[in-house]
C-alpha positions in Angstrom: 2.3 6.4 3.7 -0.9 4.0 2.2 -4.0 5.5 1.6 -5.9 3.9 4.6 -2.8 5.5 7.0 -3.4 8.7 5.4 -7.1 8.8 5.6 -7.0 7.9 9.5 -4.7 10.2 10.7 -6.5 13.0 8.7 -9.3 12.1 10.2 -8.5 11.7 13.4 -7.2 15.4 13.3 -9.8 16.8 12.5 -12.1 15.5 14.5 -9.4 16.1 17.5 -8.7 12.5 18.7 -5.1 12.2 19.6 -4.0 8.9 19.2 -4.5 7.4 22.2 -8.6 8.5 22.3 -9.1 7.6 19.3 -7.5 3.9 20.3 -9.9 4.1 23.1 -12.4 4.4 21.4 -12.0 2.0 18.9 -11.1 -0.8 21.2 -7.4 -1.0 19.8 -4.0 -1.1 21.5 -2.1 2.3 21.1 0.5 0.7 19.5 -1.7 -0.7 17.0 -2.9 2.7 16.2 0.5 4.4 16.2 1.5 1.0 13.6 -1.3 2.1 11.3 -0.8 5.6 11.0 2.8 4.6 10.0 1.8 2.1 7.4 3.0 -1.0 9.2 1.7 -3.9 6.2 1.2 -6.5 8.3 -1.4 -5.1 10.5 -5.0 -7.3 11.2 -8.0 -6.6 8.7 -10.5 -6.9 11.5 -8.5 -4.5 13.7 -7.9 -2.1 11.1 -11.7 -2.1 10.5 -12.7 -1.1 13.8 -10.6 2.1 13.4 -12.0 3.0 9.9 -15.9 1.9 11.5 -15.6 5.2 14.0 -15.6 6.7 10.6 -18.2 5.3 8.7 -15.6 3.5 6.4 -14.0 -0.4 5.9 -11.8 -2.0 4.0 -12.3 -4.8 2.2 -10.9 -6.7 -0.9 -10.1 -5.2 -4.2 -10.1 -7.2 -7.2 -7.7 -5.8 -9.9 -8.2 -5.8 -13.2 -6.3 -9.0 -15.2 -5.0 -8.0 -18.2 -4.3 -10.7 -20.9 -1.1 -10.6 -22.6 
C-alpha cells in the first residue's frame, strides 16, 4: 500500500466513514474510492484530492533531490 492509500483508509476509520459515505461525500464513485484504498497508480490527481480535502490534506508534486554523479 502507498502512503496516500494508507493515510485515507486510516482516516476514514476513525472518523467512521465506510467507504461508500465517505465517497459520498467527497463527490467520488465508490469504485474510485475502493481503487485508492488499494493503491491503484493510475488513479486522477484531481479526484484523489477531493478525497484527501475532507481531510484537510492534498497532494501535489514532489521534486526529488538530483544527485550528480
Amino acid at each position: 500500500m502507498n502512503p496516500i492509500s494508507e493515510f485515507v483508509k486510516q482516516k476514514r476509520k476513525s472518523v467512521k466513514l465506510t467507504q461508500e459515505e465517505l465517497a459520498q461525500k467527497a463527490g467520488v464513485g465508490l469504485r474510485f474510492l475502493r481503487e485508492l484504498e488499494q493503491g491503484k497508480t493510475t488513479l486522477r490527481l484531481d479526484k484523489v484530492n477531493q478525497v484527501l480535502d475532507m481531510f484537510g490534506s492534498e497532494a501535489g508534486v514532489i521534486r526529488k533531490e538530483v544527485k550528480d554523479e
